[in-house]
C-alpha positions as a Markdown table, in Angstrom:
| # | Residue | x | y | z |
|---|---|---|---|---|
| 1 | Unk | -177.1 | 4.0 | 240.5 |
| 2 | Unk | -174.0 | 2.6 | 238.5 |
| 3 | Unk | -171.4 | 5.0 | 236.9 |
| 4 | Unk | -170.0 | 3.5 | 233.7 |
| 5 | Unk | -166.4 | 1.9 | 234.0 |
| 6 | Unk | -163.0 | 3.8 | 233.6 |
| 7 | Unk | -160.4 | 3.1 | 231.3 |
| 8 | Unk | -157.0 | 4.8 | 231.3 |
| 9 | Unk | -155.5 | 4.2 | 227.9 |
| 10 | Unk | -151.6 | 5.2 | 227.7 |
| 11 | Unk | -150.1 | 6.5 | 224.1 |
| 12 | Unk | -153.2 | 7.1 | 223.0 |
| 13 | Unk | -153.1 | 10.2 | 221.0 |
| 14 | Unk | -152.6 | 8.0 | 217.6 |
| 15 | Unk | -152.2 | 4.9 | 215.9 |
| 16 | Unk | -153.1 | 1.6 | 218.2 |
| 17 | Unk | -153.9 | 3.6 | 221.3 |
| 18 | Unk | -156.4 | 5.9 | 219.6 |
| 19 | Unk | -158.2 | 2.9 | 218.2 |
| 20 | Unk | -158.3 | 1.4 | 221.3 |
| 21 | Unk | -159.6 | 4.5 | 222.7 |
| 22 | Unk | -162.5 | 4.4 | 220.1 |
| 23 | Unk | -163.3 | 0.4 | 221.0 |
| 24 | Unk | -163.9 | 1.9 | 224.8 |
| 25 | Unk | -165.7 | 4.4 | 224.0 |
| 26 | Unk | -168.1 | 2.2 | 221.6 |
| 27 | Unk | -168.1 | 0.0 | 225.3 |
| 28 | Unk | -169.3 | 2.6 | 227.6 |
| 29 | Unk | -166.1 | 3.4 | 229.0 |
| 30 | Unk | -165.2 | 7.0 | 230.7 |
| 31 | Unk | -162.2 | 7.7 | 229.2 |
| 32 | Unk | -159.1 | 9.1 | 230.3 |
| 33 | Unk | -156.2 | 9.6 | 227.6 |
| 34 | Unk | -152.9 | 10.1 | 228.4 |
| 35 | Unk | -150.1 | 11.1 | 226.5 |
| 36 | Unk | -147.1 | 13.1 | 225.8 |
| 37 | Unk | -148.5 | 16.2 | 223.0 |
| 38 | Unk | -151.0 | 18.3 | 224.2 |
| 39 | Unk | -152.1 | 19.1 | 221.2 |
| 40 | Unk | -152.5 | 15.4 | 219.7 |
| 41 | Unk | -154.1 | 14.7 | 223.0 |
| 42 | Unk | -157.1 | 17.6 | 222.5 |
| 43 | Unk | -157.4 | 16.2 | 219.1 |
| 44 | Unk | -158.1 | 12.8 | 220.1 |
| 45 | Unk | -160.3 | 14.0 | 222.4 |
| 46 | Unk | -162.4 | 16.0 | 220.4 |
| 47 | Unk | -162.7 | 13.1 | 217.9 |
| 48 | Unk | -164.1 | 10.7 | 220.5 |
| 49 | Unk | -166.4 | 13.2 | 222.5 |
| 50 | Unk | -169.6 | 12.1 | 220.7 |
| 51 | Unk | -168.8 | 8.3 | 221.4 |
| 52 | Unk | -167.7 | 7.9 | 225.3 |
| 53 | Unk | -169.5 | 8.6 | 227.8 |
| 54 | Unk | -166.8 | 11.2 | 229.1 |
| 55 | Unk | -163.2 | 12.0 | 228.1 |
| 56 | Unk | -160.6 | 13.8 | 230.2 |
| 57 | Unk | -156.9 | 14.3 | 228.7 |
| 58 | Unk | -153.5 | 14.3 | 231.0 |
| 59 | Unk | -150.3 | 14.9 | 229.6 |
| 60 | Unk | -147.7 | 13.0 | 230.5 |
| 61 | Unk | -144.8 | 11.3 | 229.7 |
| 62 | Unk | -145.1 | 7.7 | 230.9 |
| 63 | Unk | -141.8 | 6.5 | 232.0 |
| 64 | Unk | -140.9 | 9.6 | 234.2 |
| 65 | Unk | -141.5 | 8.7 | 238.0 |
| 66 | Unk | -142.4 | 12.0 | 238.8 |
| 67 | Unk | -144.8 | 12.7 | 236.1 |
| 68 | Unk | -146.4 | 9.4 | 236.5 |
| 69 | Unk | -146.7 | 10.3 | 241.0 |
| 70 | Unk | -148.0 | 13.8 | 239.6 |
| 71 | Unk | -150.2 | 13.0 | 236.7 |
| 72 | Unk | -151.9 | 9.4 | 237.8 |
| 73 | Unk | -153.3 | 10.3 | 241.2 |
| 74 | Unk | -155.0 | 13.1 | 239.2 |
| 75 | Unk | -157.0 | 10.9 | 236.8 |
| 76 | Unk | -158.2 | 9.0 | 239.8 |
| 77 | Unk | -159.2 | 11.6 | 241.6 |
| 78 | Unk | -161.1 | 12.4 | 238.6 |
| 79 | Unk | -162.4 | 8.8 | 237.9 |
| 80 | Unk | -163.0 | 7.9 | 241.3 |
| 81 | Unk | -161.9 | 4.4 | 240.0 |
| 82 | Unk | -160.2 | 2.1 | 237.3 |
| 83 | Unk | -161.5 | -0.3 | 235.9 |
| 84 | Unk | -159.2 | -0.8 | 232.6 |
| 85 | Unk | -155.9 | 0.6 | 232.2 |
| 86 | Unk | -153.9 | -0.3 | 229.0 |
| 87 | Unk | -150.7 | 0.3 | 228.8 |
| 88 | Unk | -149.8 | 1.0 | 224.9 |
| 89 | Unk | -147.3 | 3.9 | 225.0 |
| 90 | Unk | -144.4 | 2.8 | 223.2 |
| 91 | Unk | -141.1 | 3.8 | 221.3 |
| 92 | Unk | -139.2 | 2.5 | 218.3 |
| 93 | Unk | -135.7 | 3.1 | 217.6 |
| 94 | Unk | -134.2 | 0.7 | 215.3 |
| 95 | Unk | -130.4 | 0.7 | 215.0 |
| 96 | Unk | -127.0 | -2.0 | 215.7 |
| 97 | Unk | -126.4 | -2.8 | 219.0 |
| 98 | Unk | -122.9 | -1.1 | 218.5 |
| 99 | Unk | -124.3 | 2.0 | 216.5 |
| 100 | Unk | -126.9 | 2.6 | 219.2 |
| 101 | Unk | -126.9 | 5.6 | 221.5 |
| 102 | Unk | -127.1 | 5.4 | 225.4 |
| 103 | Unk | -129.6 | 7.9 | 224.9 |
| 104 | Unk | -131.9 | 5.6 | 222.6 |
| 105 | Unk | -131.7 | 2.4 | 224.7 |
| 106 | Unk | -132.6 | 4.6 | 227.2 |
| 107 | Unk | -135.9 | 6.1 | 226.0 |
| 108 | Unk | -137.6 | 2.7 | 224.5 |
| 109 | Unk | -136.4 | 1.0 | 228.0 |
| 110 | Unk | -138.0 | 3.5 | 230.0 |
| 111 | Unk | -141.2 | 3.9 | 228.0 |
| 112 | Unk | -141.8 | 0.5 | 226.7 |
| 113 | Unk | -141.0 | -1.3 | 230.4 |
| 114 | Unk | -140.6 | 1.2 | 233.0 |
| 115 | Unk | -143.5 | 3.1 | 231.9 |
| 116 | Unk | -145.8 | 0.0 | 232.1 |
| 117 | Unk | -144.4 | -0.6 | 235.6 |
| 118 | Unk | -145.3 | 2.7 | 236.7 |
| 119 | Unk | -148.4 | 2.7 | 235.5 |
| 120 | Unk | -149.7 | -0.6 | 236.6 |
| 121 | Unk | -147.9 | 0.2 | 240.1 |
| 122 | Unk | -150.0 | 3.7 | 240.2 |
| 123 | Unk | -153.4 | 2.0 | 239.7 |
| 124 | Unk | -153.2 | -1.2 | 241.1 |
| 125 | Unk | -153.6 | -0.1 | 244.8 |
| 126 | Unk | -157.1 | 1.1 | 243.6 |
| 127 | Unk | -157.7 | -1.5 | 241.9 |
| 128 | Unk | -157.3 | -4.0 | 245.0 |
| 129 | Unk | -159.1 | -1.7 | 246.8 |
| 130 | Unk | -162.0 | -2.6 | 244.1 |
| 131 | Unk | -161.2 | -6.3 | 244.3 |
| 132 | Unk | -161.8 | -6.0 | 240.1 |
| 133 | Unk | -160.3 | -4.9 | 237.1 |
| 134 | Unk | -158.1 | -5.3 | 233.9 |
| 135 | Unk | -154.8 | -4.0 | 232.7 |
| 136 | Unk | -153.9 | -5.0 | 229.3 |
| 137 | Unk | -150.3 | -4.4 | 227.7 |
| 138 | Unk | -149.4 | -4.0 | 224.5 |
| 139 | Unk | -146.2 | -5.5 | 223.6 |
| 140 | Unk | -145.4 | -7.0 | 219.9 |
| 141 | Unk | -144.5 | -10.3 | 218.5 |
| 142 | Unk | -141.0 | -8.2 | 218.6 |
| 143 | Unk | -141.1 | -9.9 | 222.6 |
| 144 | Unk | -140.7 | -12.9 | 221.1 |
| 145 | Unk | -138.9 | -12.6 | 218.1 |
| 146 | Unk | -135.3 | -11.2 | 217.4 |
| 147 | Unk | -134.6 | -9.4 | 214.4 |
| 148 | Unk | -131.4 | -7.0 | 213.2 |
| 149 | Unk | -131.6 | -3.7 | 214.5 |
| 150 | Unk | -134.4 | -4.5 | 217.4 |
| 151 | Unk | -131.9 | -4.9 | 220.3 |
| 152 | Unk | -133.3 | -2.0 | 222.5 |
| 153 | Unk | -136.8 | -2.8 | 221.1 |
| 154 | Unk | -136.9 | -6.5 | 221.7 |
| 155 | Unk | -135.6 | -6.3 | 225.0 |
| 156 | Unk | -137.8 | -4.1 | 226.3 |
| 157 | Unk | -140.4 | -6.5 | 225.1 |
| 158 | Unk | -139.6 | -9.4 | 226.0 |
| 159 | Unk | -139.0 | -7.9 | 229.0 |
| 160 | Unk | -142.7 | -6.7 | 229.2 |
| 161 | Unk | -143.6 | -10.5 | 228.5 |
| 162 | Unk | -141.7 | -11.2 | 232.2 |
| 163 | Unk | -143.4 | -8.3 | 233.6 |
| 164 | Unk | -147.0 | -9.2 | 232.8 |
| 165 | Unk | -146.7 | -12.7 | 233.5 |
| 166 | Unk | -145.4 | -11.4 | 237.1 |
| 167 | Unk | -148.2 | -9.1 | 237.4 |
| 168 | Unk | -150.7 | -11.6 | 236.9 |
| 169 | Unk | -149.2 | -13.4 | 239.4 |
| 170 | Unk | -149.0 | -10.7 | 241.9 |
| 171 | Unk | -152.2 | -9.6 | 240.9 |
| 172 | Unk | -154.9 | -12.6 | 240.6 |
| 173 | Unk | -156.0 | -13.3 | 244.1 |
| 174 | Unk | -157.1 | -10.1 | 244.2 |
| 175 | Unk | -159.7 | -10.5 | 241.2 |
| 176 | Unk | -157.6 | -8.5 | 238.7 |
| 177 | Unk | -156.3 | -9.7 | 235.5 |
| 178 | Unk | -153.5 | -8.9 | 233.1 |
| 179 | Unk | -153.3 | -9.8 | 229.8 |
| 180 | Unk | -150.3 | -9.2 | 227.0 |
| 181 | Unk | -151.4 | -8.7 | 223.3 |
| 182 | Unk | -148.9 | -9.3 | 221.2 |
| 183 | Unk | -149.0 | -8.0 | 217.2 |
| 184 | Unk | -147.2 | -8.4 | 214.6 |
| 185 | Unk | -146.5 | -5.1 | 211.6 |
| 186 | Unk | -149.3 | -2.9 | 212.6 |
| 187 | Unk | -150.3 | 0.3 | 209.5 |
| 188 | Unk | -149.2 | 3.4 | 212.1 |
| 189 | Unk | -147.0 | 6.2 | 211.9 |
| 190 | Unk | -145.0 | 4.0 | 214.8 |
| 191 | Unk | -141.9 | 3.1 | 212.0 |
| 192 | Unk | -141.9 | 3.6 | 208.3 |
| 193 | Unk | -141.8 | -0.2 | 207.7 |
| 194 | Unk | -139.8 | -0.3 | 204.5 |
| 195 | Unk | -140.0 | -2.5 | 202.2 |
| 196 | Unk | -143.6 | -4.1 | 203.2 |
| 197 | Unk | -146.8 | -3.8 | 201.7 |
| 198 | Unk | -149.4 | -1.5 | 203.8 |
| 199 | Unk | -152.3 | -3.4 | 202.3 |
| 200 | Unk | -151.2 | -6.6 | 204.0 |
| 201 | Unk | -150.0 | -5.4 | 207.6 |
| 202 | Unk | -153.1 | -5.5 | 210.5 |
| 203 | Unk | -154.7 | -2.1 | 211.4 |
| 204 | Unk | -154.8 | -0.5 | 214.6 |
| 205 | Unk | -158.3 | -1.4 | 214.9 |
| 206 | Unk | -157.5 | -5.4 | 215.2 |
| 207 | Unk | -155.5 | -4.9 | 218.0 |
| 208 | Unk | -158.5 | -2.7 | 219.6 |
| 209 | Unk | -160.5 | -5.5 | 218.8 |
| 210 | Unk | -158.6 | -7.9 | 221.1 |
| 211 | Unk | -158.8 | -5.3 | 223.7 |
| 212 | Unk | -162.9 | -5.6 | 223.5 |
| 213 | Unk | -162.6 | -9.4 | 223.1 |
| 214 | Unk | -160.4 | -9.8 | 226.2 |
| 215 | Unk | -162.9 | -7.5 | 228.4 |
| 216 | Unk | -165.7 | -9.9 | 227.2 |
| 217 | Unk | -164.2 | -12.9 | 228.8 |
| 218 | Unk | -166.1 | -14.9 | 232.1 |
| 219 | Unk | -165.2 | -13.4 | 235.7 |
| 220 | Unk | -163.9 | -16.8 | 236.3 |
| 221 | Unk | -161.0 | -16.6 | 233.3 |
| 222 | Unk | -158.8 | -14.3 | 231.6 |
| 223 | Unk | -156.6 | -14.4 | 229.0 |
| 224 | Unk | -153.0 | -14.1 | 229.8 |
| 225 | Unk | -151.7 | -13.6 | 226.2 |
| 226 | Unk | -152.8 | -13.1 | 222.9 |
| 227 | Unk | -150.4 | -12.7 | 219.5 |
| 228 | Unk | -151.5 | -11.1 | 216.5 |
| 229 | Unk | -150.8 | -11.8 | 213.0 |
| 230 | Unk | -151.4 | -10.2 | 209.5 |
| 231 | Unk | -153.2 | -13.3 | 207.2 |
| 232 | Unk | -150.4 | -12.7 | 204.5 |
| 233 | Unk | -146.6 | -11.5 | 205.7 |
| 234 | Unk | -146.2 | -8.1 | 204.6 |
């Protein structure tokens, strides 16, 4: 008798992760959630119950070694397996690079890079051990494109561009994919986005959409990268 696949799916309390939570659990998927509010976390939960076929919470805040060795081997002793991890936790923190505090360069580094390293690093022994599965990133067309006030942000993206690119690498000949998705302004509570029209920016739900896309594709090809664009620049 089959069980129906895993997916871990980081930051996913609100916004981007949340939707991609809902696209998994419209798939099939078990789900395990992961983020740093409790309370956010049982929400999300609760609102995705009737749709997946189970959902389990951890609380956990991804770029901290020792939550990640605490909280990870957890959800696979729960799941058993992984099929789909997607690694979407993420901060903002826009400022100078002279005005920014040690503090703030710190956080988005660690969440927005290290976090996805730790992450992939705690699953993909299990996943070799499968010989399958999928980790997706989300980064932002902010890997790619430098803007005033992004230092901390953009290099922690473009810096998750080298990292999954490696990770494909590393990971291919044993049958596991990784994939980047890369969006432009996205409608969350992630930044206020002054100045730009709401109506014109994507909605969490494209990027989810990708995610389901990119789970569609032939066992013999994967997508390494996909970037995301509103039709009209907000």
């Amino acid at each position: 008798m089959s069980h129906p696949p895993v997916a871990i799916v980081t930051g996913a309390s609100r916004g981007i992760g949340l939707a991609v939570a809902g696209e998994l659990a419209r798939r099939g998927h078990r789900l395990a959630l992961v983020a740093r509010q409790p309370q956010a976390l049982e929400k999300a939960a609760w609102g995705l119950a009737s749709e997946a076929p189970e959902v389990r919470t951890f609380v956990c805040d991804v770029g901290d070694p020792a939550g990640v060795g605490q909280v990870f081997p957890q959800v696979l002793a729960w799941a058993g397996r992984v099929d789909v991890l997607v690694n979407n936790a993420g901060v903002g923190i826009f400022a100078s690079v002279h005005k920014m505090a040690v503090a703030d360069w710190d956080l988005q580094l660690n969440t927005n890079l290290r976090g996805v390293f730790l992450c992939s690093r705690a699953v993909a022994p299990r996943m070799i051990e499968q010989r399958s599965g999928h980790i997706i990133n989300i980064s932002s067309l902010a890997g790619k494109n430098a803007f005033a006030g992004g230092a901390a942000y953009c290099a922690s993206k473009w810096g998750l561009q080298g990292l999954s690119y490696c990770m494909a690498e590393d990971l291919r000949a044993h049958n596991i994919r990784v994939s980047v998705i890369c969006p432009g302004t996205v409608e969350t509570e992630f930044s206020p986005h002054t100045g730009k029209d709401p109506q014109k920016m994507l909605k969490p739900g494209d990027v989810a959409r990708v995610v389901g896309w990119l789970l569609e594709q032939a066992p013999q090809s994967f997508v390494s990268e996909v970037s995301l664009r509103p039709t009209q620049k907000p």
